[in-house]
Legacy VTK file of the C-alpha trace (Angstrom):
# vtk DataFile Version 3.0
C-alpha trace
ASCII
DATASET POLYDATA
POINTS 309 float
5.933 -46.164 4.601
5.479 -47.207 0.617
1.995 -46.526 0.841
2.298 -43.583 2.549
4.805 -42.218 -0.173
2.334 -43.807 -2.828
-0.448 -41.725 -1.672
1.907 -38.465 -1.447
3.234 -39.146 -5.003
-0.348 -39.582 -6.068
-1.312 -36.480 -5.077
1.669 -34.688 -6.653
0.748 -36.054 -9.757
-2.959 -34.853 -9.715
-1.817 -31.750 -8.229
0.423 -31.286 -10.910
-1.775 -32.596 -13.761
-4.757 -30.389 -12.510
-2.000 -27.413 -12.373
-0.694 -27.905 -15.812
-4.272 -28.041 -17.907
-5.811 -25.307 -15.725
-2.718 -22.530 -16.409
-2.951 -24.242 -20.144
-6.622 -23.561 -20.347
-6.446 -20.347 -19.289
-3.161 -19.022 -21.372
-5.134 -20.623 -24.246
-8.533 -18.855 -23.508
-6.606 -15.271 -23.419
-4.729 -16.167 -26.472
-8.010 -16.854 -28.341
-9.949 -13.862 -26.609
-7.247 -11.632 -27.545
-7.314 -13.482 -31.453
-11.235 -12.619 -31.690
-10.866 -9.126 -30.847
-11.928 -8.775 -27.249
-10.416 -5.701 -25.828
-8.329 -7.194 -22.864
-6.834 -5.012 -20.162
-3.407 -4.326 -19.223
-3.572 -6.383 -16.111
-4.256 -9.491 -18.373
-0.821 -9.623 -19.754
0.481 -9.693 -16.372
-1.765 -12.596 -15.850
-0.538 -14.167 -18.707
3.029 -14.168 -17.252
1.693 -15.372 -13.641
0.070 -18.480 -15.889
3.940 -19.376 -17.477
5.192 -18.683 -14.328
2.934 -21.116 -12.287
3.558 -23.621 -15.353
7.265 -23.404 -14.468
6.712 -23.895 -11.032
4.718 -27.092 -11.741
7.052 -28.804 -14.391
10.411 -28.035 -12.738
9.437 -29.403 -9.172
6.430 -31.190 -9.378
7.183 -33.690 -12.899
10.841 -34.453 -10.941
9.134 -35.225 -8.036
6.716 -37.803 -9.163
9.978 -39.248 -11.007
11.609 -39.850 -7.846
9.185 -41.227 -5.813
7.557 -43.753 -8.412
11.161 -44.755 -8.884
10.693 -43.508 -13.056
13.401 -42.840 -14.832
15.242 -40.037 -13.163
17.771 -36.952 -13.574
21.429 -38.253 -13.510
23.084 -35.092 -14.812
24.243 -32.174 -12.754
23.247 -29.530 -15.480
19.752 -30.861 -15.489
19.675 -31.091 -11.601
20.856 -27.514 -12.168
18.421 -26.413 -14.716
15.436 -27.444 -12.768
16.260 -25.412 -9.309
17.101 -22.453 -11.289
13.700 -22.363 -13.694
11.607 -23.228 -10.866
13.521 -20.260 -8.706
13.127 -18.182 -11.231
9.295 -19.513 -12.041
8.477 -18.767 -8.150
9.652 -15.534 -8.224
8.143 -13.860 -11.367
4.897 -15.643 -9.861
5.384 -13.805 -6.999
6.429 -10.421 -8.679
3.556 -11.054 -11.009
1.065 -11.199 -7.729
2.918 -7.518 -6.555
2.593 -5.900 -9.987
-1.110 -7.140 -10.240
-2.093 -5.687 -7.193
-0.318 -2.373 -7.127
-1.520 -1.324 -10.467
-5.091 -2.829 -9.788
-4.779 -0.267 -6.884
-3.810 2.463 -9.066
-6.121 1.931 -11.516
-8.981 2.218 -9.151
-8.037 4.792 -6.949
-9.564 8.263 -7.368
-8.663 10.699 -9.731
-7.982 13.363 -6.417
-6.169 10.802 -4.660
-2.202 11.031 -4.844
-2.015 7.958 -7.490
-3.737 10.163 -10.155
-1.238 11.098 -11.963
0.169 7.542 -12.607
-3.338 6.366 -13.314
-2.653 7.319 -17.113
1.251 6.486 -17.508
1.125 3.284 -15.364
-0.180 0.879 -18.143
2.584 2.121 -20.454
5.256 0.202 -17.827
3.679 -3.089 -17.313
5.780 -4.760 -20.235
8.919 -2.922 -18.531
8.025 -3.965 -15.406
7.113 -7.637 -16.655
10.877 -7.652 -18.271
12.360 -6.206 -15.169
11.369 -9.092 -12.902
12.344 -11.486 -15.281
15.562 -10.544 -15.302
16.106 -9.703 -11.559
14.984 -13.076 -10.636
17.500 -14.769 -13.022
19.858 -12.568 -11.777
19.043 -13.353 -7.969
18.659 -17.051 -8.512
21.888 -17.457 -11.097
23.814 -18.300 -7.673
21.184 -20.841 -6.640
22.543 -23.817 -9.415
26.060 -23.642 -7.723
25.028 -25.697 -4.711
22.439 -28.342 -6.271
23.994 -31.252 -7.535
22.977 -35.075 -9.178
22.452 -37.472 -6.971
24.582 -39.427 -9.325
27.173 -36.817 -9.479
30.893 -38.340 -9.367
31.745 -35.249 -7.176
33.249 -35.827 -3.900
30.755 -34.153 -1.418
30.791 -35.026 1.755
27.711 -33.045 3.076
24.764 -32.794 1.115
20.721 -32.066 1.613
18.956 -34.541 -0.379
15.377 -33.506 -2.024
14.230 -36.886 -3.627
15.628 -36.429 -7.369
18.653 -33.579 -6.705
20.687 -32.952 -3.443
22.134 -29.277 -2.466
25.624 -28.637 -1.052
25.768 -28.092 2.531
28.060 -24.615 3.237
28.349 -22.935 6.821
25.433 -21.822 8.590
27.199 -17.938 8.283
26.866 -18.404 4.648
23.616 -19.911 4.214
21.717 -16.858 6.242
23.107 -14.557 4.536
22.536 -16.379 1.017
18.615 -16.709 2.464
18.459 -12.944 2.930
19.037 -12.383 -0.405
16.808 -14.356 -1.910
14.282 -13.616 0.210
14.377 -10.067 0.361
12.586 -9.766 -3.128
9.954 -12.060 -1.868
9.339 -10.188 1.208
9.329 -6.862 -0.447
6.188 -8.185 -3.323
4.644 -9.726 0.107
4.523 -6.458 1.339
3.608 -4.199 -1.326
0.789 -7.005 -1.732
-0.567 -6.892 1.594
-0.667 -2.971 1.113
-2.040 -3.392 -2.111
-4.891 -5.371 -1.307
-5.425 -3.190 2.066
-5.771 -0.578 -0.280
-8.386 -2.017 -2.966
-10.413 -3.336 0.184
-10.955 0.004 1.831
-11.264 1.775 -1.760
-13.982 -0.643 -2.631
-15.608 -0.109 0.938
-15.876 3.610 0.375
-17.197 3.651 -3.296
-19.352 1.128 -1.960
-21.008 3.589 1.093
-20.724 6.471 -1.714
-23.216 4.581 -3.783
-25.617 3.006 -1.656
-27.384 6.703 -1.528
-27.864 6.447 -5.249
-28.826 3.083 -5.675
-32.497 2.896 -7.358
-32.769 -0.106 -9.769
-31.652 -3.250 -9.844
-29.714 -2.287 -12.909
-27.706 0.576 -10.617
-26.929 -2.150 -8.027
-24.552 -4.172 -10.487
-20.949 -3.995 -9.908
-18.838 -2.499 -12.483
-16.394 -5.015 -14.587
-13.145 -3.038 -12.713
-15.144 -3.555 -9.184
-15.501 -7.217 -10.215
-11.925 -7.776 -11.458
-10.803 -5.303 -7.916
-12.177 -8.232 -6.224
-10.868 -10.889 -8.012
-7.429 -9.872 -7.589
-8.162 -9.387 -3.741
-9.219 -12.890 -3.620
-5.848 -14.132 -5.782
-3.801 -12.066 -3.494
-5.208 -13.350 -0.505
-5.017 -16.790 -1.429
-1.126 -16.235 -2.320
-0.428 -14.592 0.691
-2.233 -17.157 2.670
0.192 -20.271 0.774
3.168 -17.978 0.536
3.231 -17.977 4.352
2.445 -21.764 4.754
4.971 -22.437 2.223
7.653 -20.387 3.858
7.270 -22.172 7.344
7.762 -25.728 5.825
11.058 -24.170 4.062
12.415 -22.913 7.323
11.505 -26.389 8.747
13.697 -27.877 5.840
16.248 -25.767 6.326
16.449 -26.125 10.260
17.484 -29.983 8.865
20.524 -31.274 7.364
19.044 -34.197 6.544
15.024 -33.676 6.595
12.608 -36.447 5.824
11.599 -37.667 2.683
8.143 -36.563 4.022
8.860 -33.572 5.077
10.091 -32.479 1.294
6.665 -34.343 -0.278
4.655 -31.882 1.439
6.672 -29.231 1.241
6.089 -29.571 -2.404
2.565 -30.081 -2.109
2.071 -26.813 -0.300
4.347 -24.950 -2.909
2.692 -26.685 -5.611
-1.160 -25.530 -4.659
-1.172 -21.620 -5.489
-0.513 -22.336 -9.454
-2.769 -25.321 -9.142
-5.643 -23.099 -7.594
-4.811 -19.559 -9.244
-5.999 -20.727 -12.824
-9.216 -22.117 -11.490
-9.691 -18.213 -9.151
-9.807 -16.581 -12.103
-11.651 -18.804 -14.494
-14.250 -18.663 -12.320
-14.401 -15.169 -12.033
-13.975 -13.979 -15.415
-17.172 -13.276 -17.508
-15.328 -13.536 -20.886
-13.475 -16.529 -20.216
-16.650 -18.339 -18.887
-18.407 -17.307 -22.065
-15.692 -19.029 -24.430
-15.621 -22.122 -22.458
-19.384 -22.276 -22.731
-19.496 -21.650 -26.322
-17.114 -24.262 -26.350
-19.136 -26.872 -24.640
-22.461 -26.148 -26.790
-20.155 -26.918 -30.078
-18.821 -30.151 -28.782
-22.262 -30.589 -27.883
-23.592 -30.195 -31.006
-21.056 -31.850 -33.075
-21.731 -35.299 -30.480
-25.407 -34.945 -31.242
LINES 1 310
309 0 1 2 3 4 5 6 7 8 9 10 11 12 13 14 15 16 17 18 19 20 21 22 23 24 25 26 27 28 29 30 31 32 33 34 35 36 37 38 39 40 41 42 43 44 45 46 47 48 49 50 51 52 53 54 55 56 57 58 59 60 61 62 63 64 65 66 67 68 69 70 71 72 73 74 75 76 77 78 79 80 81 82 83 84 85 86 87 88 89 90 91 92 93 94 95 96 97 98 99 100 101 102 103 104 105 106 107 108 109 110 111 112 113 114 115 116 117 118 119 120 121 122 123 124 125 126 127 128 129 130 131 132 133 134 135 136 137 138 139 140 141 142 143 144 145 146 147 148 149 150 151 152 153 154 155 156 157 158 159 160 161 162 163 164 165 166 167 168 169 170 171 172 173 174 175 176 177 178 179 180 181 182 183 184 185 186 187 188 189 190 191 192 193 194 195 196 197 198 199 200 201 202 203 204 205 206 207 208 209 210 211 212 213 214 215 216 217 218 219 220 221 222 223 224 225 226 227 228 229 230 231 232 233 234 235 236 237 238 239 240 241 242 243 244 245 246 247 248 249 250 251 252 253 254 255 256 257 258 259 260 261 262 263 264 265 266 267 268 269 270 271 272 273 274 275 276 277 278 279 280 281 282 283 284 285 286 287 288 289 290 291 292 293 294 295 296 297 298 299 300 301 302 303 304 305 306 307 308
């Protein structure tokens, strides 16, 4: 069993490593892009907030858990315990909001102008920072409950039933109490998983149509080129997809953990493993499929290039 939880912590730590300097590369790269003067859209400050977001995610759960199963040095304190859960709570679920908002104004943007989203086509970029703002604070206000029941494992409290999750351990209340806690914090979620599906529904069969529309006026090679908003349309299909796909996986293992009141030290690797792989993979999505970004980094490699020669 130590090698088995040797090879699990090992690939936390890449996971999480690979994570952290992808979302750092890329909040860097927009930083820069938007420093030289390149005209960036709104959806790339949503972006920018799904990139802190993911970095949450991977610093609150996935540094702790490397702690505690190398046997490092580890949390002892309840308020750090408490900290963690709530940032990476709160961390999940602007990454999640941030996925929602992407995809319904990428759907708005797009749409027609005698289609019924028209009229919000113009006034929709004007709310992204409210929006942004607005799921920041409903997810701190959702998850402020959450830190009540997570306490140190080294906590002098006298608990008698806990659920341990390698470097914290969560109060165990009623079963009444717990379902109805779990609708409420996953109500949110399941409302942005829906308006996402719809979303991307949406941008697939808009795309399909503009794409019959212009295969009648398609001459040159130059015509045949997608457009930079057909190109970034698919890229957020592709980053919505993949979320979907993990969000799903993700949410099976935590019903499997909560079926337990005591699950396996296993059981909570992986489930951190699976929650752990959309911010590790979402950096690298869109790296690879944006034209400006690929262009720094390249401009970037031929001056390293020529400063080793």
């Amino acid at each position: 069993m130590a090698g088995s939880f040797f090879i699990i912590g090992m690939i936390i730590l890449t996971q999480t490593m690979i994570g952290i300097l992808g979302n750092f590369s890329l909040l860097c790269s927009y930083i820069i892009l938007h420093v030289m003067g390149y005209r960036l859209r709104s959806t790339d400050l949503i972006l920018k907030h799904l990139i802190v977001a993911n970095s949450l995610v991977l610093l609150c759960k996935g540094v702790p858990q490397i702690m505690s199963i190398f046997g490092w040095k580890q949390i002892r304190s309840d308020f750090g315990c408490k900290l963690l859960f709530f940032l990476h709570r709160v961390g999940r679920g602007v990454s999640i909001g941030s996925i929602c908002l992407l995809s319904v104004f990428q759907v708005i943007t797009i749409s027609p102008w005698n289609s019924r989203w028209a009229a919000l086509k113009v006034t929709a970029p004007k709310y992204v920072v409210l929006s942004l703002f607005l799921c920041w604070i409903l997810q701190m206000l959702v998850n402020v409950i959450f830190p009540i029941y997570i306490t140190g494992k080294w906590s002098d409290k006298n608990i008698t039933k806990e659920r341990d999750f390698g470097y914290c351990s969560s109060i165990l209340t009623d079963k009444a109490k717990d379902a109805s806690y779990a609708a409420l914090l996953s109500f949110p979620d399941v409302l942005c998983l829906g308006l996402t599906l719809w979303a991307g529904s949406s941008m697939v069969l808009i795309l399909y149509r503009h794409k019959q529309q212009v295969q009648h006026i398609r001459r040159t090679d130059a015509s045949s080129r997608s457009s930079p908003e057909s190109r970034a349309t698919k890229t957020i299909v592709l980053l919505g997809s993949t979320f979907v796909y993990f969000y799903i996986v993700s949410f099976i293992f935590q019903v499997l953990l909560a079926l337990f009141d005591q699950p396996s030290r296993f059981l909570v690797d992986i489930s951190v493993i699976i929650a752990a792989c959309f911010p590790t993979v979402s950096p690298f999505l869109l790296m690879s499929h944006n034209s400006s970004v690929q262009r720094l980094y390249f401009a970037w490699i031929r001056n390293a290039k020529s400063l080793l020669l």
